[in-house]
Every structure is written in C-alpha cells, then in structure tokens.
SESE-290333 format. One line per 3 residues: number of its first residue (from 1); their letters; for each residue x negated, y, z negated of N, C-alpha, C, O. Coordinates in nm, 3 decimals. Layout:
# SESE-290333
NUM> A> X Y Z X Y Z X Y Z X Y Z; ... .
END
This chain:
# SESE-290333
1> XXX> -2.275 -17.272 -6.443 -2.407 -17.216 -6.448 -2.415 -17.114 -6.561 -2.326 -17.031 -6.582; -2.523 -17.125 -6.631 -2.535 -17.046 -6.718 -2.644 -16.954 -6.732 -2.761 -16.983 -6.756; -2.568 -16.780 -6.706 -2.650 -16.635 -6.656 -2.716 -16.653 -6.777 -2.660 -16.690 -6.881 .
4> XXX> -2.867 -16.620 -6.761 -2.950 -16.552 -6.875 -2.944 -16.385 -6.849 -2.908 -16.323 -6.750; -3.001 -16.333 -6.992 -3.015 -16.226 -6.972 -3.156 -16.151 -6.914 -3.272 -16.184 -6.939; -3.101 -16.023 -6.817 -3.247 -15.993 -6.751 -3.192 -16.058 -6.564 -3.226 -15.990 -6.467 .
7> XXX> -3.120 -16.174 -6.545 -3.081 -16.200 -6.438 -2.998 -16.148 -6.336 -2.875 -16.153 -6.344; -3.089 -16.075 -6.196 -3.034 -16.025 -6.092 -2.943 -16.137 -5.996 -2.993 -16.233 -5.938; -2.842 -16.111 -5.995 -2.730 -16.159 -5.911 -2.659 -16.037 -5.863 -2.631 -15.924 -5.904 .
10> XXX> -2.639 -16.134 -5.727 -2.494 -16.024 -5.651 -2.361 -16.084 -5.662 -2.345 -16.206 -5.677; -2.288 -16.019 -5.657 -2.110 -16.072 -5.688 -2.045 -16.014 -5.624 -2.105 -15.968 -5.527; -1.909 -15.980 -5.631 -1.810 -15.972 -5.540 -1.708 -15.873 -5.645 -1.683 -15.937 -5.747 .
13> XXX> -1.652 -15.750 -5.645 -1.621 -15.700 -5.708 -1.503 -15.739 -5.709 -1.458 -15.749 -5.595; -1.404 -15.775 -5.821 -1.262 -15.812 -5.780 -1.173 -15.748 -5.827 -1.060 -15.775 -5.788; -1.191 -15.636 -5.933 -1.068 -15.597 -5.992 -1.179 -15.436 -6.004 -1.301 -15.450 -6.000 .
16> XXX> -1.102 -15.268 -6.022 -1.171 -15.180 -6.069 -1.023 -15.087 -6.154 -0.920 -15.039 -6.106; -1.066 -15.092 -6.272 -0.970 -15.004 -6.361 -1.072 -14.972 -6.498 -1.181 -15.010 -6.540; -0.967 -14.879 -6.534 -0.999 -14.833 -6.614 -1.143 -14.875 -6.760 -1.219 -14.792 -6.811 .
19> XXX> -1.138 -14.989 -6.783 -1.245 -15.069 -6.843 -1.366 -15.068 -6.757 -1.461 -15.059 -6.834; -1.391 -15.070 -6.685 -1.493 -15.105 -6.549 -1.469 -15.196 -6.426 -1.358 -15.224 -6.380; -1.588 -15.238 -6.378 -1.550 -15.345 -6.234 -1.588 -15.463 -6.279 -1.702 -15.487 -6.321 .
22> XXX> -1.503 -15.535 -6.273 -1.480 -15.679 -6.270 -1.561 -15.762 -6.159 -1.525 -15.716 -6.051; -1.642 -15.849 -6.143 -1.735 -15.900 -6.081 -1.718 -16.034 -6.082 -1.734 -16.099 -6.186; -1.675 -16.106 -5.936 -1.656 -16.238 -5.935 -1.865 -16.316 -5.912 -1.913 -16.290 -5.802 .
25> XXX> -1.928 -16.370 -5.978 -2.028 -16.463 -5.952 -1.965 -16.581 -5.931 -1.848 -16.619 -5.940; -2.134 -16.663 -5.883 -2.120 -16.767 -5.820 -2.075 -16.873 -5.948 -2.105 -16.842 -6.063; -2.002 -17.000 -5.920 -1.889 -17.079 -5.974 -1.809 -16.989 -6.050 -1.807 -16.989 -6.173 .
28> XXX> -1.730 -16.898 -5.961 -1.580 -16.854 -5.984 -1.590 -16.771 -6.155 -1.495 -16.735 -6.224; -1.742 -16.760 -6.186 -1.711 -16.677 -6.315 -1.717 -16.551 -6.312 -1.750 -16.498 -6.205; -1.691 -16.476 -6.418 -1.647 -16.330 -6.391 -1.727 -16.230 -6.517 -1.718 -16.243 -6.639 .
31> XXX> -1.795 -16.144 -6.451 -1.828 -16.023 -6.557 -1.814 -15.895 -6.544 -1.789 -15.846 -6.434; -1.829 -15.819 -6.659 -1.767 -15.685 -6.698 -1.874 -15.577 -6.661 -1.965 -15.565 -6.743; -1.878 -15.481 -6.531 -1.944 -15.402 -6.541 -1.921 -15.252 -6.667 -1.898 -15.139 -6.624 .
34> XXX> -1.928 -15.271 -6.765 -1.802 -15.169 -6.873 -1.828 -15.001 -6.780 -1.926 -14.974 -6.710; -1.750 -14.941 -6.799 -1.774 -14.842 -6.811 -1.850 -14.733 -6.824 -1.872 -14.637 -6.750; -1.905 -14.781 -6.989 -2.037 -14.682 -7.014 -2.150 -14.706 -6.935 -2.246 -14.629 -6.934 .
37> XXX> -2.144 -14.795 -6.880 -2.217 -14.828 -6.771 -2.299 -14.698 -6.706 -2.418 -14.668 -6.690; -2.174 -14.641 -6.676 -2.208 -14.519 -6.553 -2.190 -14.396 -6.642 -2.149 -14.287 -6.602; -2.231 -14.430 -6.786 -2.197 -14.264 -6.835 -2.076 -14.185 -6.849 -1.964 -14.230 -6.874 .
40> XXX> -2.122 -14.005 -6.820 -1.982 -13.963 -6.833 -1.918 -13.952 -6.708 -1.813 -13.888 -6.698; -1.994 -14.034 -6.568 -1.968 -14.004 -6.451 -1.849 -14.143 -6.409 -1.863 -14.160 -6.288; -1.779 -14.209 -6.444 -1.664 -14.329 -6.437 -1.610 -14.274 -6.371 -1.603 -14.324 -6.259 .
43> XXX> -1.538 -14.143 -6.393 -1.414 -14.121 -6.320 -1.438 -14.109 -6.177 -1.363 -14.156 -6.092; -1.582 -14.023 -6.145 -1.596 -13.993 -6.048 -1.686 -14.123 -5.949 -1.688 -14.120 -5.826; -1.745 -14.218 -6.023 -1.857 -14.290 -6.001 -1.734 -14.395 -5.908 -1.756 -14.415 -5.789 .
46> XXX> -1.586 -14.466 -5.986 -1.527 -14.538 -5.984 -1.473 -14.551 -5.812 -1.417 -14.642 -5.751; -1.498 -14.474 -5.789 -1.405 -14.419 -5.651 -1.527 -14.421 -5.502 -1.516 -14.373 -5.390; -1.644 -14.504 -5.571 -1.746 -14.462 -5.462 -1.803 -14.674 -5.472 -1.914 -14.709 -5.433 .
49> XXX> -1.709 -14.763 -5.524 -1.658 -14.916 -5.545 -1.557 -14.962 -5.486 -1.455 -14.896 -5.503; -1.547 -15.054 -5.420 -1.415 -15.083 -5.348 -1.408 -15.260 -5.382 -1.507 -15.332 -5.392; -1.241 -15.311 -5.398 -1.247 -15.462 -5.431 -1.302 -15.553 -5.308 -1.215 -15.564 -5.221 .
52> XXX> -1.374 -15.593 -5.290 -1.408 -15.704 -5.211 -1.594 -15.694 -5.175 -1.677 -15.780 -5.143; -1.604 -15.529 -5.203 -1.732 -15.525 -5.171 -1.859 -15.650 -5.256 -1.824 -15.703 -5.361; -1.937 -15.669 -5.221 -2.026 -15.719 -5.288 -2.134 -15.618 -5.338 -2.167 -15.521 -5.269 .
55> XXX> -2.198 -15.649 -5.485 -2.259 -15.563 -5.542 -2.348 -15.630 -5.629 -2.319 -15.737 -5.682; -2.450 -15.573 -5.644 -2.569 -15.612 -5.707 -2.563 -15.613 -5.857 -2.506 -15.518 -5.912; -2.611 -15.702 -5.922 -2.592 -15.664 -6.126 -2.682 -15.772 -6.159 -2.697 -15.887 -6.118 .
58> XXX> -2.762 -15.666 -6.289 -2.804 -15.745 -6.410 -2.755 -15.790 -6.527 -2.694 -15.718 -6.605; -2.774 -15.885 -6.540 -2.691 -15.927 -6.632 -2.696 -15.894 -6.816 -2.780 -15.973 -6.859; -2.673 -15.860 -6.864 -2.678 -15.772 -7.014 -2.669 -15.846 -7.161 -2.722 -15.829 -7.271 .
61> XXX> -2.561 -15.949 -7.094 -2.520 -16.039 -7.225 -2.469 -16.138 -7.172 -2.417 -16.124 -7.061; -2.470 -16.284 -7.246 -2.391 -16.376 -7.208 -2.331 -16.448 -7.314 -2.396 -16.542 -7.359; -2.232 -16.426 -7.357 -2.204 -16.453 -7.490 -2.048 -16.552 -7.498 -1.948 -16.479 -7.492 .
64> XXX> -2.023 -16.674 -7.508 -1.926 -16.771 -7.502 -1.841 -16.725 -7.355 -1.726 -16.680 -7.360; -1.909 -16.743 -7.241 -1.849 -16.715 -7.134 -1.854 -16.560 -7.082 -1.833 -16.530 -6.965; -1.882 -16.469 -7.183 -1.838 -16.304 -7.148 -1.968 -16.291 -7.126 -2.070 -16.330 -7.182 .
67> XXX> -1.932 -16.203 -6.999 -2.075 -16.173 -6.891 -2.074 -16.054 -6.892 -1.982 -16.003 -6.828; -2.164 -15.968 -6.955 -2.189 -15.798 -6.960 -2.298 -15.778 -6.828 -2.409 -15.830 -6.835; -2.262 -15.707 -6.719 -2.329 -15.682 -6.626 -2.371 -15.523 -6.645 -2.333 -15.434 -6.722 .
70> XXX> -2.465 -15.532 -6.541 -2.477 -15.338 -6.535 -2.518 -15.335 -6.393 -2.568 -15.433 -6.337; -2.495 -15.202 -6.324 -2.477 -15.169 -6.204 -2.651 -15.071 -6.208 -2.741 -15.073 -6.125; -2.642 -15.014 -6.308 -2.733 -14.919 -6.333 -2.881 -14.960 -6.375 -2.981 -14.914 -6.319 .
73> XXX> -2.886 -15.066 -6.494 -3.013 -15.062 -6.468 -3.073 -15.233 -6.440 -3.133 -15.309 -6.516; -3.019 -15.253 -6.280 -3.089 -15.374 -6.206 -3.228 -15.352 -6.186 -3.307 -15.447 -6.182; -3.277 -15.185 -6.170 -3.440 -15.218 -6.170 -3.494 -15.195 -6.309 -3.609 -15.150 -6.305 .
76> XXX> -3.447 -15.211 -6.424 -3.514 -15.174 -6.557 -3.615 -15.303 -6.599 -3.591 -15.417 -6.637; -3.727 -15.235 -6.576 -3.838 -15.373 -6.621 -3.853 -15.414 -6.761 -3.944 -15.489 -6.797; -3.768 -15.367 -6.838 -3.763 -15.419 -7.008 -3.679 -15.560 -6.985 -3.697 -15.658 -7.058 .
79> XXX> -3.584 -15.557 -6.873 -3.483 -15.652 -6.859 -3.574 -15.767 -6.745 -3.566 -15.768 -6.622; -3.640 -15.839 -6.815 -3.729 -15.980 -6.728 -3.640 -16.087 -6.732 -3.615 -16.169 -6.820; -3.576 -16.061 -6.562 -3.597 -16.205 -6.527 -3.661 -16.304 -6.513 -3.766 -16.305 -6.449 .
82> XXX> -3.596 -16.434 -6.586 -3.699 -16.547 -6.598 -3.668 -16.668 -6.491 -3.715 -16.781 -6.492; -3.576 -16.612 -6.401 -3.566 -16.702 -6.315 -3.595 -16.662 -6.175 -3.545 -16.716 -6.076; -3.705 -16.536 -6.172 -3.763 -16.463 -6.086 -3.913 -16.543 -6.077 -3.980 -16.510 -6.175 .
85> XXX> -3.980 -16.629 -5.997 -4.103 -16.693 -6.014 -4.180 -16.575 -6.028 -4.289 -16.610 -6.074; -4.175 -16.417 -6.004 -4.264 -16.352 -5.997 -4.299 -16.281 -6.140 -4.405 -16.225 -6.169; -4.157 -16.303 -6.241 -4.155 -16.201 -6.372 -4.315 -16.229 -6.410 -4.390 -16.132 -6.425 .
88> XXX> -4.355 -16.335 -6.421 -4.441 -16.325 -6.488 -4.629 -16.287 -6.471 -4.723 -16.274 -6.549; -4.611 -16.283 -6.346 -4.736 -16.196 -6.259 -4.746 -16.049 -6.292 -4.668 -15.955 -6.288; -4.945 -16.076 -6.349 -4.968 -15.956 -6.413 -5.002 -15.829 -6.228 -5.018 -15.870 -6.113 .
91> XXX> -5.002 -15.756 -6.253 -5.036 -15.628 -6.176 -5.144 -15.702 -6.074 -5.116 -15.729 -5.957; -5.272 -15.733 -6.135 -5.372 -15.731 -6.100 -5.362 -15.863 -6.026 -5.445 -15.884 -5.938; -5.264 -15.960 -6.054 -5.268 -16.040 -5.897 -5.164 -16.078 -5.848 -5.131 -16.191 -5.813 .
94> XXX> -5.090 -15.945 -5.842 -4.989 -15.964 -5.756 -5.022 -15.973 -5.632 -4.975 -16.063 -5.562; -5.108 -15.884 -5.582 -5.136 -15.877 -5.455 -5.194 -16.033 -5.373 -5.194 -16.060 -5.253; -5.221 -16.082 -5.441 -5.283 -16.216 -5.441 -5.159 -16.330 -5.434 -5.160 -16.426 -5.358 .
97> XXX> -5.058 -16.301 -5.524 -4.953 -16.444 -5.545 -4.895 -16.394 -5.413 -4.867 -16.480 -5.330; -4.869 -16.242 -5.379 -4.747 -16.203 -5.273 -4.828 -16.284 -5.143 -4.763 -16.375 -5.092; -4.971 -16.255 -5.085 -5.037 -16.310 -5.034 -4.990 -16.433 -4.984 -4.945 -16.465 -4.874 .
100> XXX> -5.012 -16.499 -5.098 -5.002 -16.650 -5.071 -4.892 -16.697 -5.031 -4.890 -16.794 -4.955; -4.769 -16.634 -5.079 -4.644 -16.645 -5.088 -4.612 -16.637 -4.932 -4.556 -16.734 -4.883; -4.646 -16.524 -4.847 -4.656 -16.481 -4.748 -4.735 -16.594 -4.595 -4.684 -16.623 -4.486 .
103> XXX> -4.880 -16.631 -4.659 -4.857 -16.743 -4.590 -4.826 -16.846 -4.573 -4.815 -16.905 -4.466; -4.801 -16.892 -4.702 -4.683 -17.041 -4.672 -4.558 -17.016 -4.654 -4.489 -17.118 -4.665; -4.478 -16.889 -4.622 -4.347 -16.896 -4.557 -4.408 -16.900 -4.407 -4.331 -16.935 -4.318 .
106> XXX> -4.542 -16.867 -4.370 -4.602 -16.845 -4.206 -4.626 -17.015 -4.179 -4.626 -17.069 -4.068; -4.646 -17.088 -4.320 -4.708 -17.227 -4.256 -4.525 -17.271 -4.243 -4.475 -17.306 -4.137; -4.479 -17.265 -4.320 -4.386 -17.325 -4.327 -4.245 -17.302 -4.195 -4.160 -17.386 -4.168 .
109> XXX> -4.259 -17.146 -4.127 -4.197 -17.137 -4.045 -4.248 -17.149 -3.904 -4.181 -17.130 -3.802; -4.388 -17.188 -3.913 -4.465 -17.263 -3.788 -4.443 -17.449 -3.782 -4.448 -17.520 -3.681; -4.427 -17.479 -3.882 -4.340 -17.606 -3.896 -4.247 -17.616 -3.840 -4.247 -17.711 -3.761 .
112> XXX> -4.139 -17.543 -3.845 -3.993 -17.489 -3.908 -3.985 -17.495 -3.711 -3.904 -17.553 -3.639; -4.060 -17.441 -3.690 -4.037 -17.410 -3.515 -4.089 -17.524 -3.440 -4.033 -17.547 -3.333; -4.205 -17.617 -3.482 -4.244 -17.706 -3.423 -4.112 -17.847 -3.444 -4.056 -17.907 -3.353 .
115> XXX> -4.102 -17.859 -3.527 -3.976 -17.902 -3.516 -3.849 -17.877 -3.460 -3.758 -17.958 -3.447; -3.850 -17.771 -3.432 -3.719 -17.696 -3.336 -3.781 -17.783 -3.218 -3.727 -17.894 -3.219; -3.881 -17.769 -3.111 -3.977 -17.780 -2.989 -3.911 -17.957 -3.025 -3.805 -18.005 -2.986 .
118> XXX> -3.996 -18.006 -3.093 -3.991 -18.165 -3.098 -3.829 -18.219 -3.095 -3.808 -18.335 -3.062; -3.733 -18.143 -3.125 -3.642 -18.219 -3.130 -3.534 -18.146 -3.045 -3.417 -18.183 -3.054; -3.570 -18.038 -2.958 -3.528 -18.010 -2.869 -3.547 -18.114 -2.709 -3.478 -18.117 -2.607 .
121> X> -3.687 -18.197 -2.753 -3.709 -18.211 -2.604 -3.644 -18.391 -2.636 -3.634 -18.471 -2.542 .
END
C-alpha cells in the first residue's frame, strides 16, 4: 500500500531510541516518527511512548519506501487528506454531508438489524 502525504493512520510503535519512534503500519511497513518531531522536548516527550502501544500519525513524506510520520501535527489542516471522503467539503455544507452521512449509517443499521431478526428466526 502506498501512504500519501496528509494521510491519518494508526500504527503500532515498535522500536523508541534515540532517532525517534519507529511505527509498524498496516502491510508490515515501517515509519520514522524523527525526533524533531517533538522539538526540544524528546528527551522528556520519549518516556511518555511505550513499544507496543498503538499511536496515531500523519504521514509527512513517502519517498522510495521511507515513511516520515509526525505525532504532532495529525490535526494540521495544511496537511489534506485525500483519502478522507470529507477533505474536500467546504464549511458551508458540512453540516449537510455529516447529515446525510448520519442517516444512511441509521438506514443501513436498521437493515443491519432486520437481518439479524430474519435470520435469527
């Protein structure tokens, strides 16, 4: 699979030293949360990460396999995800797409249950 940049994924932290945290994603690939990441706060930041946890990252760069993540700025709206159906909804109808969005997970999990009923009996 190939991360664009701007893309929120969670991963699995697997390694933390001195360079930054190492981040297992999904098909077994791996990126670099660096360091400067967190400023002049690493030393102290490093110790509040543990290996196995899972952790949230945007992705920064993707460049012949090397995956630049960041811990820090997953909500920075300069960084558009394009594999977010929502990046591209202006302000003014969001309220409207979320809406809609909202009742077809309602049609769809009134389905979702009528089928539970039907194939229960």
């Amino acid at each position: 699979m190939k991360y664009q940049v701007g893309q929120r994924v969670t991963g699995i932290i697997n390694n933390i030293n001195d360079l930054g945290i190492f981040v297992t994603l999904s098909h077994h690939q791996t990126g670099l949360i660096h360091h400067s990441d967190f400023n002049n706060n690493w030393l102290r930041e490093k110790n509040n990460y543990h290996v196995g946890e899972q952790i949230r990252v945007v992705v920064l760069h993707n460049y012949k396999g090397k995956i630049a993540l960041s811990r820090m700025r997953v909500n920075d709206p300069d960084l558009i995800d394009h594999t977010n159906p929502f990046s591209n909804t202006k302000m003014a109808d969001f309220t409207k797409t979320l809406t809609q969005t909202v009742n077809d997970a309602q049609k769809e999990i009134k389905k979702l249950e009528q089928d539970l009923v039907s194939y229960a009996d």
